[in-house]
PANU-270841 format. One record per residue: x, y, z of N, C-alpha, C in turn; residue in one letter. Coordinates in steps of 0.001 Angstrom, whole numbers, plus 500000, padded with zeros to 6 digits. Each point is the difference from the previous one (the first is absolute). Layout:
<kezas>
XYZXYZXYZA ...
</kezas>
This chain:
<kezas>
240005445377464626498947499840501005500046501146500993X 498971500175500884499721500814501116498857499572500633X 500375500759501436499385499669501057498306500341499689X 499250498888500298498200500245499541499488499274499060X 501431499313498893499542499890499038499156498562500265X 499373500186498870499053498613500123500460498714498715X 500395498894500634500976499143498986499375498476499736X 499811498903499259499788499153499699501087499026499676X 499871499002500737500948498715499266499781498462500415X 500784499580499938500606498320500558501167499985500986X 499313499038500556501338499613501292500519498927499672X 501560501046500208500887498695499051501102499461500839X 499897500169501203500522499470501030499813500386501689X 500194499107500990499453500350501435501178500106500712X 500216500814500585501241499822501317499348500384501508X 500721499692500811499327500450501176500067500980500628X 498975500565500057498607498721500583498937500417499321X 499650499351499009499056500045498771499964501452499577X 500955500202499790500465501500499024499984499734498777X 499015499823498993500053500157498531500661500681499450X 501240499567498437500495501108499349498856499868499064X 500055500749498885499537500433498887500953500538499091X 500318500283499186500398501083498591499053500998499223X 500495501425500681498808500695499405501037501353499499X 499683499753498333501051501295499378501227499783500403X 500582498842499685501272499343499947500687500075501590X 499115500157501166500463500209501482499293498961500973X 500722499258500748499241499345500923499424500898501133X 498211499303500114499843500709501008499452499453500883X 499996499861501145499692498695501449498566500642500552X 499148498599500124498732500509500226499616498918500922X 500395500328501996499452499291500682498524499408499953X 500328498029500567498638500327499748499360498608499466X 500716499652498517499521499733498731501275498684499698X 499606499292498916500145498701499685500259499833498482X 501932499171500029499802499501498263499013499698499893X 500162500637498452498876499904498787498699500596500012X 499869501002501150498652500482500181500059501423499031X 498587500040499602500313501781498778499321500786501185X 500487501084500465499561500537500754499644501427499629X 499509501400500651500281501405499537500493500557501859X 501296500837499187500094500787501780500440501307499551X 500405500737501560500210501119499482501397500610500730X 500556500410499273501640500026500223499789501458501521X 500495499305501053500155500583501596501307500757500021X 501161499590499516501428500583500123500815499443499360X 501141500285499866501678499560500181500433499894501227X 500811498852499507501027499657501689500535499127499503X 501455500650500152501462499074499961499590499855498457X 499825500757499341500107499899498280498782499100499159X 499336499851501276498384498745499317498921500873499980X 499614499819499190498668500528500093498761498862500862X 499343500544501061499003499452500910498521500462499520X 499214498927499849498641500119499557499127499325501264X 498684500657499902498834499602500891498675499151499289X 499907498597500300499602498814498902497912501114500256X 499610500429499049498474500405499532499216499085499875X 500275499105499047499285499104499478500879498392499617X 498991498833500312500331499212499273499106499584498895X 501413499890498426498954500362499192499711498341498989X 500665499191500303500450498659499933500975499295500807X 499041498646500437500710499274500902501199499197499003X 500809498958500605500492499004498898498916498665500210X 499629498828499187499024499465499874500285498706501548X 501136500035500008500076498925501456499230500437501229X 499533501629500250499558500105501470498529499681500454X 499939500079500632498737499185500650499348501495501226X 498276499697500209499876500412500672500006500135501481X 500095500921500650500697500288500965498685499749501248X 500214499033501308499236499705500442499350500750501351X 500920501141500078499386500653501024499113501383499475X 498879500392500350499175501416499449500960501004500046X 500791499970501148500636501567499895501311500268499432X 500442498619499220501090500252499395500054501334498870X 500882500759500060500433500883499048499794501179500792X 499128499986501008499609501246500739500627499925500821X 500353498749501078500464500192501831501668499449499104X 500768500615501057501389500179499490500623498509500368X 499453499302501257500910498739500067500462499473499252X 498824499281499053500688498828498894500399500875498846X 501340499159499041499868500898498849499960499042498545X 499613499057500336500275498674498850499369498431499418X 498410500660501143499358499135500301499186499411498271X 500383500671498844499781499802498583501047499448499560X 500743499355500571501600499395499543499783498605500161X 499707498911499088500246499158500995501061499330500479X 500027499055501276500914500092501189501383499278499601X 499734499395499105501441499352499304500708500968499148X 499414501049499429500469501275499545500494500748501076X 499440500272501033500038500844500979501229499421500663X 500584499409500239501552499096500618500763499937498678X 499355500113498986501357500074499153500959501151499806X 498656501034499596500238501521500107501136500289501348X 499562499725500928500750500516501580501307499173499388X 500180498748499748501163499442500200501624500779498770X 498425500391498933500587500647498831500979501437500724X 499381500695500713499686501228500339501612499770500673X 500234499182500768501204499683501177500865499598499507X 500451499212498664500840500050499082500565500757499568X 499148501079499181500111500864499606500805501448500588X 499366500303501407500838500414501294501412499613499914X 500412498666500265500778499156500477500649500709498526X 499866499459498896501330500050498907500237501518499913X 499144501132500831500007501467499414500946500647501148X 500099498980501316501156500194500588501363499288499829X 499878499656499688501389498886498950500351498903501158X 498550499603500235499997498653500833500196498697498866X 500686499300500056500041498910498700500070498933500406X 500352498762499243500500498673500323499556499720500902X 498867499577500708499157499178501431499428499010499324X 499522499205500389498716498843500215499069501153500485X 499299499893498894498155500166499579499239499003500567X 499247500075501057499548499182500638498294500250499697X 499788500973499516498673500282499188499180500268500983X 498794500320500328499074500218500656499061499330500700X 499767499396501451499174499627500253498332500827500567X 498799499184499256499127500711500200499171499565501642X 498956501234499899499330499910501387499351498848500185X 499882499153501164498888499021500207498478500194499672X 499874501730500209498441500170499987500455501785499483X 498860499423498832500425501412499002498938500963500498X 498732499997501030499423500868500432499125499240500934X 499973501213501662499785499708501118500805499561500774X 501553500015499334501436499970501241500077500960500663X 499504501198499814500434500901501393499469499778501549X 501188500088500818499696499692501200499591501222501131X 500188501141499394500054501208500624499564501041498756X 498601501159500324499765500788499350499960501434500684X 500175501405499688500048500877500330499176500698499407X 498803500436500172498990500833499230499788501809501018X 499943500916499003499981501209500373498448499966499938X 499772501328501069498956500561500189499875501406499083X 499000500531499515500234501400499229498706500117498703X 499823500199499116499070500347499065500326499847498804X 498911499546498985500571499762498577500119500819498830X 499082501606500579499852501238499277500492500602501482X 500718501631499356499654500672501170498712500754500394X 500477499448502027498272500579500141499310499171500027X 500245498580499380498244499017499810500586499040501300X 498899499137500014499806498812501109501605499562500147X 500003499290501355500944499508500476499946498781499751X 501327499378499569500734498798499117500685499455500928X 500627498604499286500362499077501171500988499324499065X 501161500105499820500541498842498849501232500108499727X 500107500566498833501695499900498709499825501199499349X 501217500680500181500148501112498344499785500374499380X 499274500552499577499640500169498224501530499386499211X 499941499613499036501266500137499073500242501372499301X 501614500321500571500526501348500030498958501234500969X 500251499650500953499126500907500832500012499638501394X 501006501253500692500302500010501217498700499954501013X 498797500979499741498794500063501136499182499304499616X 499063499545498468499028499256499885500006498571500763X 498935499739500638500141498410500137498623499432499358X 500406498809499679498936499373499622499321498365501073X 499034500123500132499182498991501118500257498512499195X 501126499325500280500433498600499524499217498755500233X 499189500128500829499025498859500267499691498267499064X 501091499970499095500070498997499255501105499843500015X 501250500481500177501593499854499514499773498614500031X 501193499956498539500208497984500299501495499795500235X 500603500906500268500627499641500793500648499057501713X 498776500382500676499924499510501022498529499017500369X 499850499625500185498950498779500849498471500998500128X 498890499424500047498848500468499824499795500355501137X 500566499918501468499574500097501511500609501911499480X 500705500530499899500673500981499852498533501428499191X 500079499151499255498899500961499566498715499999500780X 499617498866500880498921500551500754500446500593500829X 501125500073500751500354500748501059500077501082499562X 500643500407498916500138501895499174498476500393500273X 498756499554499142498998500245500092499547500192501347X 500078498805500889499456500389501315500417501536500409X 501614499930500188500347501227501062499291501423498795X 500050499872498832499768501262499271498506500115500214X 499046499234499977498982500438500553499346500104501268X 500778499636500925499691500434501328500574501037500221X 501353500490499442500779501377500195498746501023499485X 499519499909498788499447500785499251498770500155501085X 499156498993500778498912500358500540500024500667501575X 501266499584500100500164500976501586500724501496499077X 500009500761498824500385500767499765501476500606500033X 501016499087500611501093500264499680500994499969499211X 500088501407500274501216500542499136501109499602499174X 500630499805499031500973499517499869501648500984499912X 500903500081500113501323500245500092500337501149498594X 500144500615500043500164501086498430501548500280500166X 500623499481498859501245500055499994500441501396499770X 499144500509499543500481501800500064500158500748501097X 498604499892500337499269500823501508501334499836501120X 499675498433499942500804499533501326498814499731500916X 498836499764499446498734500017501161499133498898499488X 499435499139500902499243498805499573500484499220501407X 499640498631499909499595498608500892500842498771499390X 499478499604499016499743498497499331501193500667499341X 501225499020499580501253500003499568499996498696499325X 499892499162500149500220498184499566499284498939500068X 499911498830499600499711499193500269500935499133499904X 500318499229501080501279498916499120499423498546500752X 500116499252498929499772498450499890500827498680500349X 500339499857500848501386498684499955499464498543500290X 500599498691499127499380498855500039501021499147500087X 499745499145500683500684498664500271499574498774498843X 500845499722498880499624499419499092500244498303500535X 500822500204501028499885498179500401498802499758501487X 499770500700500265499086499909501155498788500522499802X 499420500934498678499055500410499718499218501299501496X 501123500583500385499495500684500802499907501825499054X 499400500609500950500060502007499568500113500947501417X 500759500683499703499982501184500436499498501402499950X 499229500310500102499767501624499522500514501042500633X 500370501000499397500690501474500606499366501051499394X 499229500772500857499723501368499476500995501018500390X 500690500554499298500750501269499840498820501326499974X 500409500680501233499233501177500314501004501417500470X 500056501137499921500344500570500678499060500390501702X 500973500981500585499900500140501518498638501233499597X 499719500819499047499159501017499924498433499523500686X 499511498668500183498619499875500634500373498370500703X 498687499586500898500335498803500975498588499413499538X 500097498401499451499167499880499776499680498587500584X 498863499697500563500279498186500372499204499497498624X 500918498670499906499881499527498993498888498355500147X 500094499971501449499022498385500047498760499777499334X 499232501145499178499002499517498752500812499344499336X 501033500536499227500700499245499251500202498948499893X 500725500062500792500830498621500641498769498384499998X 498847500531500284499051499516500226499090499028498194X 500398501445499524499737499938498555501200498646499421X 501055500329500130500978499613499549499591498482500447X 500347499513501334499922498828500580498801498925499317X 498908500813499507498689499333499360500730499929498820X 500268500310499241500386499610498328500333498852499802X 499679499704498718499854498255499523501479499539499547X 501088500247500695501351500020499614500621498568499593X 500543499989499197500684498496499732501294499711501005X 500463501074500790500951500136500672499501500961501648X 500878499254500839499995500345501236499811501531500331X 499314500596500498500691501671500311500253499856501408X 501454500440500343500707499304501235500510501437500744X 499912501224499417500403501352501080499513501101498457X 499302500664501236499647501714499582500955501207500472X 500466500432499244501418501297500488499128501064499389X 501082501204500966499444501399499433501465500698500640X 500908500176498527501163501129499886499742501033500180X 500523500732500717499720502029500051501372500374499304X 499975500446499060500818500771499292499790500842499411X 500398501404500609500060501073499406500899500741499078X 501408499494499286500919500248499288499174500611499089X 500620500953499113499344500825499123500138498942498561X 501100499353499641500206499098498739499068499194499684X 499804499270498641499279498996499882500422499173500383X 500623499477501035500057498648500732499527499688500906X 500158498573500709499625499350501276501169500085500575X 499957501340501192501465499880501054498974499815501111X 499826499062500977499403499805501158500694500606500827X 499103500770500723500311500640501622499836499645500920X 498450498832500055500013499262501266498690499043498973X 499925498486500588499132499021499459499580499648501094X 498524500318499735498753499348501227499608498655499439X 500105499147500571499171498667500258498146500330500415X 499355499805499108498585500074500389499491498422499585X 500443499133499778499276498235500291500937499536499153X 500414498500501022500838499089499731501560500393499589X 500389499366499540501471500328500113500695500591499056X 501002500388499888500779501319499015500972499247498874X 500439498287500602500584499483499428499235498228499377X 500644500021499273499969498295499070501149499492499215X 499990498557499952501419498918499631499390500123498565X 500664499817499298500593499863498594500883498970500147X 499927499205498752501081498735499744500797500184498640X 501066500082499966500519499573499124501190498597500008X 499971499403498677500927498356500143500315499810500874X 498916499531501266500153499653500694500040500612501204X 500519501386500717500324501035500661498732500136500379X 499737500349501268498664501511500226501160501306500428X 498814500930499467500680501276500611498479500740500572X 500361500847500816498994500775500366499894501306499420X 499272500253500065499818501745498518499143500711501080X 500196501086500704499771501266499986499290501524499099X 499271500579500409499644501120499597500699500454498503X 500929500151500531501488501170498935500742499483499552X 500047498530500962501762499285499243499727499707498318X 501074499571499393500101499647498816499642498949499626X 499374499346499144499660498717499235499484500022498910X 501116499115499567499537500276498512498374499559499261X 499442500652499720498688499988498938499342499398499611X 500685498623499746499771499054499029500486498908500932X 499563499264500842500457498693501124500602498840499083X 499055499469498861500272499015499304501048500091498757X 499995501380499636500772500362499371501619500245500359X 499856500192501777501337500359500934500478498716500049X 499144498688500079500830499076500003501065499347498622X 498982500336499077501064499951498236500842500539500148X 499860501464500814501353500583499763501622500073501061X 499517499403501459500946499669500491500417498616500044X 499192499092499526500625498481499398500848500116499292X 499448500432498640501022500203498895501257500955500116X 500055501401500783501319500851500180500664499291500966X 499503498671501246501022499469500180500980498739499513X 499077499340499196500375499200499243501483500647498945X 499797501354499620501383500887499164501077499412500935X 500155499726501009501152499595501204500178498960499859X 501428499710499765500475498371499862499635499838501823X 500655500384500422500575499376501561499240500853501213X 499486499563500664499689501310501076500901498847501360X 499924499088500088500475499165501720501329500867499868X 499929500389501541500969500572500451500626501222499728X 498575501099499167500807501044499615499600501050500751X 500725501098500504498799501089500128499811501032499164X 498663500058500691499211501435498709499578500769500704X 500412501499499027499248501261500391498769500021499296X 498787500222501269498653500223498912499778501948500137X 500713500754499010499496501072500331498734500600499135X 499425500770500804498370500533499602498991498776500323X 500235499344501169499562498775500224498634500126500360X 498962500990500447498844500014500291499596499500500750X 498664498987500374500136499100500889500634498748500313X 501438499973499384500775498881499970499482498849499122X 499203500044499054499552498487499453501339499664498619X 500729500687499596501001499362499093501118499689501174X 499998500397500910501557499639501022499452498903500605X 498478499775500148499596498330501184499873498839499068X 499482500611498622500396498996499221501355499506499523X 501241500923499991501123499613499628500636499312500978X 499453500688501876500728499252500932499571498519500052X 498624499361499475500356498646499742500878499353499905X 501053500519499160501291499049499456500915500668500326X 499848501447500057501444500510500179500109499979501587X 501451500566500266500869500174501673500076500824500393X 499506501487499529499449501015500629499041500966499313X 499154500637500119499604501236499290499778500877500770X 500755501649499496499556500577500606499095501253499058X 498719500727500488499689500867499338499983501267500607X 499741501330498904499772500991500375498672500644499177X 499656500589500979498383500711499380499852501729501171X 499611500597498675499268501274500645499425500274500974X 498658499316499956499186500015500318499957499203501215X 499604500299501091500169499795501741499131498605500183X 498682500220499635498879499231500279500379498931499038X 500480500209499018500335498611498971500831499103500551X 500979500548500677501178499241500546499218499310501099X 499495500959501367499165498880500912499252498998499596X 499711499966498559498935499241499569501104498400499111X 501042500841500123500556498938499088501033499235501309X 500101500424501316500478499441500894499546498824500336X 497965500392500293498768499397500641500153498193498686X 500342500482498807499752499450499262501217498698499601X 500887500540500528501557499025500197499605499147500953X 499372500487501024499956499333501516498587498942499811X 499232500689499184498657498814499685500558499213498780X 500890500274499318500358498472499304501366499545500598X 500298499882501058501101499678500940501330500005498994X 500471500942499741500929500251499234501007500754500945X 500766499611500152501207500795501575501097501084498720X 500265499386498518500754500460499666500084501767499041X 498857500223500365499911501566499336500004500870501137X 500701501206499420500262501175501055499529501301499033X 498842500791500953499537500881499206500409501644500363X 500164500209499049500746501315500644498855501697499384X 499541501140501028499078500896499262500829501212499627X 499470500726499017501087500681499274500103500252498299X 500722501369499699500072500032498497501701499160500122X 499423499303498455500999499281499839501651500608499483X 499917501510499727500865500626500030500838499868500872X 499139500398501420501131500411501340499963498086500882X 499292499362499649499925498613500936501140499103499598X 500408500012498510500968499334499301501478500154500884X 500272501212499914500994500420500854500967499283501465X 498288499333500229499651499980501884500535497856499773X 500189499809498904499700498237499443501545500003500526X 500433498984500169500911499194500367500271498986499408X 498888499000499815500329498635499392500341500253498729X 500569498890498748500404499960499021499170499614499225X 499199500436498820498932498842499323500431499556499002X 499147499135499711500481498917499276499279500318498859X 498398500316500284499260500892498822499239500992500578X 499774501008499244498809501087500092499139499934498996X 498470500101500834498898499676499651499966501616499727X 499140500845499228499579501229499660498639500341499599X 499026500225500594498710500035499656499321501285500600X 500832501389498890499724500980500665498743500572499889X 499526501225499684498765500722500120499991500460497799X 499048500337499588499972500563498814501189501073499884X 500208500656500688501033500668499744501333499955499385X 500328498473500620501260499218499753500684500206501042X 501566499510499818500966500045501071500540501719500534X 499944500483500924500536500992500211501761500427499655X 500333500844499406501176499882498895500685500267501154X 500316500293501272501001499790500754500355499017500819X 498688499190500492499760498804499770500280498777499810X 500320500384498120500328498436499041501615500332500298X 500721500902500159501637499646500523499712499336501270X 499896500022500955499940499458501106499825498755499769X 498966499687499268499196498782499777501508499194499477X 500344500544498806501232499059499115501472500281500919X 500181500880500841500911499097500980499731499396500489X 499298499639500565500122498361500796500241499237499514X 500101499878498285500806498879499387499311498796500215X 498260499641499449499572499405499828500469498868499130X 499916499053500245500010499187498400498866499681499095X 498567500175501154499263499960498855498743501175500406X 499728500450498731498349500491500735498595500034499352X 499551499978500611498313499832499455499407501046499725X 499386500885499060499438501175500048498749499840499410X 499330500026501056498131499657499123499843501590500353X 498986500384498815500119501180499894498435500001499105X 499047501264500642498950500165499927499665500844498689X 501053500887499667499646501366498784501541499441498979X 499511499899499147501634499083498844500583501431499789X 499768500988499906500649501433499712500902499809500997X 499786499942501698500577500595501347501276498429499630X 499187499464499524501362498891500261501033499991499338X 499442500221498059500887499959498727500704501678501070X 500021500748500481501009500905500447500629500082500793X 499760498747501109501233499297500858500585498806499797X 499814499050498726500884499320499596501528500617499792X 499650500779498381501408500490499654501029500154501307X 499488500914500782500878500144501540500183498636500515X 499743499091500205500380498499500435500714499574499091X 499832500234498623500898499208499115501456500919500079X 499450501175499857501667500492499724500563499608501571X 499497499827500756500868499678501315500350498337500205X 500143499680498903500518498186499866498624499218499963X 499068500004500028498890499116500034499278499640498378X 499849498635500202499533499949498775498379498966499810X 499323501058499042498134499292500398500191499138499266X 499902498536500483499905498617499792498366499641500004X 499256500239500438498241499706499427499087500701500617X 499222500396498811498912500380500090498950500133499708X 498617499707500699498849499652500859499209500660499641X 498925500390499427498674500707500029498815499230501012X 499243500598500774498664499237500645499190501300500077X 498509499287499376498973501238499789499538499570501007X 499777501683500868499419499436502013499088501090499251X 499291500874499066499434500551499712498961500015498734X 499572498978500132498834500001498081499550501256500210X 499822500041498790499038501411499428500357501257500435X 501236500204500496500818501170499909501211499574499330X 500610501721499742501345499782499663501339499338501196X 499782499960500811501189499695500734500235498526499986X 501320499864500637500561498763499877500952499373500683X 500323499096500972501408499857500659500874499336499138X 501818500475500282500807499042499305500855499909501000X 500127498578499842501382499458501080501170499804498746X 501137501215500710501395499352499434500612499384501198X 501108498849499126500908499632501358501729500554499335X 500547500082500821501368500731499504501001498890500531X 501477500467499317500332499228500968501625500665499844X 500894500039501008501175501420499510501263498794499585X 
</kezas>
């Protein structure tokens, strides 16, 4: 083989995250993307690490189980990647996928606790982030998602089914009122433009919304048409505060520099089993509300005992795995990065009258250090990245006896097990919960125990 070439086959197995092999001229070759049993044609991109990597062209046969896919822009906008799977396939595959991980790090002998699926396989998202930018270069200004494989295209999402139907009228609204006052949007090259974002956040137990326009500082614009616009829409849900971020960072992200309040308020309660928490602009929450509750029921249920123990919740966010554990347990304390998460997870101890969590702000590298108490378990619910490798020593002196590691990317995790195991710990069960239909991702709770 060589690079260009143009190749035909069958997918004869998936690993993650939907990386198709094939056999082509007696060589496997991995073609993100793509699905056992599909005949596909691609075209071989490189070598790396001794594989040959292909770019999926065509699909040239499905396998006869898939079904059609219910959103228009599937195959084009990059969000979903599996929405032709159906959903009992789609949790098997992931659960397959984490096994597979698991035995390729010489994780063995656990309780298989198998996979639990989402409550709601489309319209769980509670929070959307849509870019501003164009779908050719040069043509009209767009409002939406990605192209698939494609850093600048966006495409105008106005149907995603992912999220709730109020969402797409709001995309539409702001994209055509942006478009008729003529502004600009943000050019990730230039460094020159206005319109940067749109981001969406919803209260799935209170049925409230938030809107945030992400703008840079380059023009001043008042926004009360809008707002005006917005407030009239036939919403199934509350719209309860209008924001406008100025961020000028050159990256594709949302780093806020300062958040204006332009109507009603910046914050809303969220419930989970039982708990409210209050959610903020930036803080963390997970995606999927109904889905967050499957998954911290069940990872605490992995715990024989919590009365009377204490726990470290580190990467704690806005504290919702440490207020749920301080239910039963005798202390928790957490640590989180992020400044505003922690105030938020203080506000949030004190509104479910919980005296026994102590929140601490900080990378969990240097905060660990600063701990005193003895735990009894550590909770671990870090970032995709995984555990920071200087970090996970720190972490395994303290001489846990047990720990919890829910873990968002099965790669970042299957590569901080081994390091827990060779340091006396041994994975006693593990957990799959899909907080994600129709993508590849997936959470898994292990519990350890040394």
């Amino acid at each position: 083989m060589k690079k260009s070439q143009l190749i035909e086959g069958q997918i004869e197995e998936v690993i993650f995250p939907n990386r198709g092999r094939l056999t082509f001229e007696d060589e496997p070759v991995y073609i993100p993307g793509t699905f056992k049993d599909q005949i596909i044609k691609a075209q071989i991109i490189k070598r790396k690490k001794g594989n040959w990597e292909g770019r999926l062209l065509e699909v040239i046969k499905n396998p006869p189980h898939f079904i059609s896919p219910v959103c228009p822009y599937f195959g084009s906008c990059g969000g979903c990647s599996s929405q032709e799977v159906p959903y009992v396939n789609q949790i098997e595959l992931k659960h397959e996928q984490v096994r597979k991980l698991l035995h390729k790090a010489g994780i063995e002998n656990y309780e298989d606790l198998g996979i639990l699926p989402s409550p709601e396989k489309f319209h769980y998202r509670n929070k959307m982030e849509f870019s501003f930018g164009d779908a050719i270069k040069d043509g009209p200004m767009t409002l939406g998602m990605h192209r698939k494989h494609s850093s600048y295209d966006i495409l105008t999402v106005d149907g995603c089914k992912l999220v709730e139907e109020d969402y797409s009228l709001i995309l539409r609204t702001v994209l055509d009122y942006c478009i008729s006052k003529g502004l600009p949007y943000y050019h990730k090259t230039s460094h020159q433009g206005f319109l940067r974002y749109l981001i969406i956040r919803q209260s799935k137990s209170f049925n409230e919304i938030i809107i945030n326009l992400v703008t840079t500082t380059q023009m001043v614009h008042d926004w009360g048409e809008l707002i005006e616009q917005l407030k009239a829409l036939p919403l199934h849900n509350r719209l309860v505060g209008v924001l406008n971020t100025l961020s000028n960072t050159l990256a594709d992200a949302v780093k806020p520099e300062k958040v204006i309040l332009l109507e009603g308020k910046d914050t809303f309660m969220e419930k989970l089993l039982g708990l409210c928490f209050q959610v903020s602009p930036f803080s963390f929450f997970q995606t999927n509300t109904r889905g967050a509750e499957v998954l911290y029921k069940n990872a605490l249920d992995l715990i024989d005992n919590l009365n009377d123990k204490i726990v470290f919740d580190l990467y704690c966010g806005t504290g919702t795995i440490s207020q749920i554990m301080a239910t039963k347990a005798q202390k928790v304390y957490g640590i989180e990065l992020v400044e505003e998460a922690v105030e938020k997870a203080k506000e949030n101890a004190a509104l479910n009258d919980l005296t026994n969590c102590q929140f601490i702000a900080g990378d969990v590298l240097n905060q660990v250090d600063k701990l005193s108490a003895k735990p009894d378990i550590i909770v671990l619910d870090p970032p995709r990245e995984g555990i920071h490798p200087k970090a996970i020593q720190k972490i395994i002196d303290f001489g846990a006896k047990e720990l919890l590691y829910i873990s968002c990317k099965p790669t970042s995790l299957t590569r901080d097990l081994p390091i827990l195991k060779e340091a006396g710990y041994h994975v006693d069960k593990v957990l799959c919960v899909d907080m994600f239909p129709q993508t590849v991702h997936v959470e898994t709770v292990v519990k350890l125990s040394r």
